[in-house]
C-alpha positions as CSV (number, residue, x, y, z in Angstrom):
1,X,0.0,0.0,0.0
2,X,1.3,3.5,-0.9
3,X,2.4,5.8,2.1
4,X,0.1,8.5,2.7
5,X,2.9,10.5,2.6
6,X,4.3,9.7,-0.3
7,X,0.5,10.4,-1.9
8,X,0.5,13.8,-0.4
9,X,3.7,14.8,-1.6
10,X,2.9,13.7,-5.1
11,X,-0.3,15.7,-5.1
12,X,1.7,18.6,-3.5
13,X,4.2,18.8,-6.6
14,X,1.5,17.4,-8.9
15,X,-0.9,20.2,-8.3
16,X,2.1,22.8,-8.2
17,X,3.5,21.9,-11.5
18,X,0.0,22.0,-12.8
19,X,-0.7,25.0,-11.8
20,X,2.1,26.7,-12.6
21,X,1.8,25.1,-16.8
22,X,-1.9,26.7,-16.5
23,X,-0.4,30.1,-15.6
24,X,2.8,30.4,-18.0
25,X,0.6,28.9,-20.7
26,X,-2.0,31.6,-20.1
27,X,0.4,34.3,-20.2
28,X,2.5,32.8,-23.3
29,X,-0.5,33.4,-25.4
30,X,-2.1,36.5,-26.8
31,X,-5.8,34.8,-26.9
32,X,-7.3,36.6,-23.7
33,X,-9.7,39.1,-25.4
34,X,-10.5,40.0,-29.0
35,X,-12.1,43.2,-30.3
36,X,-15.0,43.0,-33.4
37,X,-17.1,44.9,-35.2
38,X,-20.3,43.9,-36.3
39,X,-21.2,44.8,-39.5
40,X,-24.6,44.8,-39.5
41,X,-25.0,47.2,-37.2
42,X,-22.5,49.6,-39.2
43,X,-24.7,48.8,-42.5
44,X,-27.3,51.3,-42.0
45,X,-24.5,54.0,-42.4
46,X,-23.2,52.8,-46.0
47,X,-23.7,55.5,-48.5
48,X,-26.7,53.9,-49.9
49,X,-28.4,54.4,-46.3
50,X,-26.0,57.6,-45.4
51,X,-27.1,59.3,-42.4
52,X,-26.3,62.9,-42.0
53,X,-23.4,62.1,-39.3
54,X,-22.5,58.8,-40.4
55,X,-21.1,57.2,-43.8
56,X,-19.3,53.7,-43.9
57,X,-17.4,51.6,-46.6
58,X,-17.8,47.9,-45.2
59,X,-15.1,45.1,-44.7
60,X,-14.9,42.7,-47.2
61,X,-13.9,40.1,-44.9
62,X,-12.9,39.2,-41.2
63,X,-9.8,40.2,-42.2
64,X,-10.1,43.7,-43.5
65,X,-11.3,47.1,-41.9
66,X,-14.6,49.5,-42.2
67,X,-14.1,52.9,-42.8
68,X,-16.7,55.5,-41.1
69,X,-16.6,58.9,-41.2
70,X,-17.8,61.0,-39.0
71,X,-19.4,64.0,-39.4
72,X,-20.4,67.3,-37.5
73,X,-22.4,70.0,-39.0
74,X,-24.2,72.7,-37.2
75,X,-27.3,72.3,-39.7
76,X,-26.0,73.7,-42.8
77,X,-22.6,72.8,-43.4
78,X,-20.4,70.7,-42.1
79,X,-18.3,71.5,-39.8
80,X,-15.8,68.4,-39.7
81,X,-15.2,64.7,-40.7
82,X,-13.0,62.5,-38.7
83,X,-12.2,58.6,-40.4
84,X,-12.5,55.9,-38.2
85,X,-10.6,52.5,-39.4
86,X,-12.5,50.1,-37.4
87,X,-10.7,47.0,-37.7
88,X,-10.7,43.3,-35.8
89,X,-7.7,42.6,-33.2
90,X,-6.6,40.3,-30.3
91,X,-4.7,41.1,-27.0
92,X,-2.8,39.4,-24.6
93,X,-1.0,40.5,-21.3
94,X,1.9,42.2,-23.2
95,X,1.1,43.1,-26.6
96,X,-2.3,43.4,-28.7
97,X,-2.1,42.3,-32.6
98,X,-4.2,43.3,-35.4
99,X,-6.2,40.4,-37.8
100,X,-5.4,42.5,-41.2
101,X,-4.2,40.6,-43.8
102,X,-0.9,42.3,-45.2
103,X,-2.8,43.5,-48.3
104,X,-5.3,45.2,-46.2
105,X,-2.7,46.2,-43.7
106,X,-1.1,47.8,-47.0
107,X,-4.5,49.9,-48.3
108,X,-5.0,50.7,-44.4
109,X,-1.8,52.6,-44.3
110,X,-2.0,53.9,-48.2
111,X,-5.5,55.2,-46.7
112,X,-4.5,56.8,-43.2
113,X,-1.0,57.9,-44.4
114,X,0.4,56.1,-40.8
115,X,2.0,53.0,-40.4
116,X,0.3,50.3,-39.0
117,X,2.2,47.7,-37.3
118,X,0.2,44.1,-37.0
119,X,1.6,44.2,-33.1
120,X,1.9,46.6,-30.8
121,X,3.8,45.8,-27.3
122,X,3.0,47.3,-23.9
123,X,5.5,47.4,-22.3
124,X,8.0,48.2,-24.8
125,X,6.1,50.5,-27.4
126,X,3.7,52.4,-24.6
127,X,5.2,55.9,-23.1
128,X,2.9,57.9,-21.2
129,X,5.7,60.7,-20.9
130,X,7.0,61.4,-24.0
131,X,3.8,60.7,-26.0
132,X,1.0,63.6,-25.5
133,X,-1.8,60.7,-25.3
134,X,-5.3,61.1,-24.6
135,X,-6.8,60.1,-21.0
136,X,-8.6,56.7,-22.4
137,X,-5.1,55.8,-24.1
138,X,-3.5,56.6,-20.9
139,X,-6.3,54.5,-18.6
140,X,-5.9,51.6,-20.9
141,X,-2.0,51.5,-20.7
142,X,-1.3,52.2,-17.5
143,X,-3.8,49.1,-16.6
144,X,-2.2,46.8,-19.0
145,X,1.4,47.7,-17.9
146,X,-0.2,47.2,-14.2
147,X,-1.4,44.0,-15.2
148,X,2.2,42.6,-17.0
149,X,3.4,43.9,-13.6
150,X,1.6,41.6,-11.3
151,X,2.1,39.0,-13.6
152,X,6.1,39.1,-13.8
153,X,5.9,38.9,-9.8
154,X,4.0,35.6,-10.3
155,X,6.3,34.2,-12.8
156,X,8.6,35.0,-10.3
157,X,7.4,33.6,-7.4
158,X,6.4,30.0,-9.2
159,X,10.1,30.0,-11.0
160,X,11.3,29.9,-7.2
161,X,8.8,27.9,-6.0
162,X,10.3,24.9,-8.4
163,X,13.7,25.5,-7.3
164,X,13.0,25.6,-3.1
165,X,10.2,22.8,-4.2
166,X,12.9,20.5,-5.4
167,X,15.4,20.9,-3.3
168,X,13.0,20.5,0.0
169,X,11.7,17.2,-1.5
170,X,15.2,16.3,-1.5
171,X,16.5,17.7,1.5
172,X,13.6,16.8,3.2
173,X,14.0,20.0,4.8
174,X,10.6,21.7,6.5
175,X,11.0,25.2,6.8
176,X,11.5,24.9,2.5
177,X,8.7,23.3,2.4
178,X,6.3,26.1,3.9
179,X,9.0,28.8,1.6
180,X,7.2,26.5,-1.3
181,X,3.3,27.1,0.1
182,X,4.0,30.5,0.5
183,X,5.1,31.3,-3.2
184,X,2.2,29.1,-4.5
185,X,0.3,31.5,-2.6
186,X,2.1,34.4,-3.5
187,X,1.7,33.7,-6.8
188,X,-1.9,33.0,-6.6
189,X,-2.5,36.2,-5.4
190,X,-0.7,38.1,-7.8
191,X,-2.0,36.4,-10.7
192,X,-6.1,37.5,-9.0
193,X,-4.5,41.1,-9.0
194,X,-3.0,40.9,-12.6
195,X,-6.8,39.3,-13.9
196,X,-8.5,42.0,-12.0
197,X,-6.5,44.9,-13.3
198,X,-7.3,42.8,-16.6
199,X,-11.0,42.6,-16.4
200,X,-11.4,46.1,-14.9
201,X,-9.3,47.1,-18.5
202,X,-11.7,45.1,-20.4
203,X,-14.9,46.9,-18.1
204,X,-13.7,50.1,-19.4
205,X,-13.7,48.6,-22.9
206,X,-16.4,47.3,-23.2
207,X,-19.4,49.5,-21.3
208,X,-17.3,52.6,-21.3
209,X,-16.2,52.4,-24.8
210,X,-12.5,53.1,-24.1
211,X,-10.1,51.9,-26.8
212,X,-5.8,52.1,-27.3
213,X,-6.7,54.7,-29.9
214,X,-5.9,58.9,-30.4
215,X,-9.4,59.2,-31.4
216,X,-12.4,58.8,-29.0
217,X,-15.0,56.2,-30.8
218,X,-17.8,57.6,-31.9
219,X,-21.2,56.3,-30.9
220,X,-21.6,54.4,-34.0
221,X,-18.4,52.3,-34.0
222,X,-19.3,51.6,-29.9
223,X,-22.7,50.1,-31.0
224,X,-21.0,48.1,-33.3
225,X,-17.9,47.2,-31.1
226,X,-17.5,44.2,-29.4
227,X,-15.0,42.6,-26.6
228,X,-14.7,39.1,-25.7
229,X,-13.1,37.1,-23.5
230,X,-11.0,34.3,-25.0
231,X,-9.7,30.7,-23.5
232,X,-6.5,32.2,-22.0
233,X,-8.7,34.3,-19.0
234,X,-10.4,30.9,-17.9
235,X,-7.0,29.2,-18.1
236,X,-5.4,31.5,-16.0
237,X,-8.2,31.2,-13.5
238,X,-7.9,27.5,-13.4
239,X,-4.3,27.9,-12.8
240,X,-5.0,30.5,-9.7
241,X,-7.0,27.5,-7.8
242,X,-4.7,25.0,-8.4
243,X,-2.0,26.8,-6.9
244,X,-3.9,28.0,-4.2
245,X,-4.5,23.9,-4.0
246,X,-0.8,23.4,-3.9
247,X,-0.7,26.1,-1.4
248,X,-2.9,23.7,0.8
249,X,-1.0,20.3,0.3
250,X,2.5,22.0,0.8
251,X,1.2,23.4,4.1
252,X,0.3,19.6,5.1
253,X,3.3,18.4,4.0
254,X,5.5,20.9,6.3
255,X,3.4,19.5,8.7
256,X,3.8,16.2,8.0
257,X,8.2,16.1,7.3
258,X,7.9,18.5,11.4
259,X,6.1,15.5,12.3
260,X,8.4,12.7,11.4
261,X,11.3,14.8,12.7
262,X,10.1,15.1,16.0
263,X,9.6,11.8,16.2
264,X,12.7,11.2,15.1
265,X,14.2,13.4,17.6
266,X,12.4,11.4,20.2
């Protein structure tokens, strides 16, 4: 009969390595939300139905962009137009990526005279000092960068959590084994902070209509706009418990190697 021991320590390690796969995995990935338009609701403002403040040119595919303009008159001119490129794009932790295929990306910038790269990274592209950015662009970086943070202090914490796992196994040594608990746990937590920043980010997105972008959406484009979360959020989540789990088990088996010492000692 297997010790019980034995089976804890196995589930102890098991349950850490698992949880630290689900976590890395999540954050290796750029699938954790993605960002459509619907194009039925930006039909109505084609130029066969053109309103008097909208006009769009629809995408031809789910990988090109709509074009709507926007306009503002005071009732007998117009005052000004501003284009919107409304295009599809997914985002993950540390950079956000554009769907355009490299034709379209070509016409896009031939069209807004800009360059438009199919990735944009956070923490390396973003500067809130040097770039005169509006407050939504500001609101969405600073949470994303926040985010990245939180998660770099997990990474941390379950990259030392292996390595003082290991060697207490092998050293049997107890207070390593609690060092272990507490960085499953510390990583735990940090990756709930770095998903709440995440889905606050997202919040703002979504309801509030904020977007990485120097123009403020029009109402229009936030009718049609839609975020969703993708398979790397519920991953991520997944790996949260199950290192809160290991958390649990290393905690018993501290207790358990104090216990066998003790009676050793007697």
């Amino acid at each position: 009969m297997t010790s019980p021991l034995i089976l804890l320590v196995c589930g102890a390690v098991l349950s850490g390595v698992i949880g630290s796969l689900f976590i890395i995995i999540a954050l290796a990935v750029d699938s954790w939300q993605d960002v459509t338009y619907d194009i039925s609701k930006l039909a109505k403002y084609t130029s066969a139905n053109a309103s008097s403040e909208y006009q769009t040119t629809l995408a031809s595919s789910d990988y090109d962009y709509s074009t709507l303009i926007y306009s503002v008159s005071n009732g007998t001119a117009t005052i000004s137009q501003t284009t919107f490129y409304l295009y599809p794009f997914y985002s993950g932790v540390w950079k956000r990526c554009d769907q355009l295929t490299d034709t379209n990306r070509a016409r896009l910038e031939a069209a807004s005279s800009t360059l438009v790269p199919k990735c944009y990274t956070f923490v390396t592209d973003y500067d809130e000092e040097n770039d005169n950015l509006p407050d939504w662009m500001k609101s969405i970086g600073r949470m994303q960068n926040s985010a990245a943070s939180c998660f770099i202090v997990s990474l941390i914490d379950l990259a030392a959590a292996a390595v003082v796992g290991t060697l207490a196994i092998i050293q049997k040594q107890v207070s390593a084994c609690m060092v272990t608990g507490v960085l499953y746990c510390m990583a735990g937590l940090f990756s709930v902070f770095g998903l709440t920043i995440f889905h606050t980010k997202m919040y703002y997105e979504k309801y509030q209509c904020y977007s990485f972008m120097r123009l403020q959406l029009p109402p229009a484009a936030c009718e049609a706009r839609s975020v969703n979360i993708l398979w790397a959020i519920p991953l991520a989540w997944v790996g949260v418990i199950i290192c809160v789990l290991a958390f649990g088990l290393w905690i018993f088996v501290t207790r358990a190697f104090r216990l066998i010492k003790s009676k050793t000692m007697i």
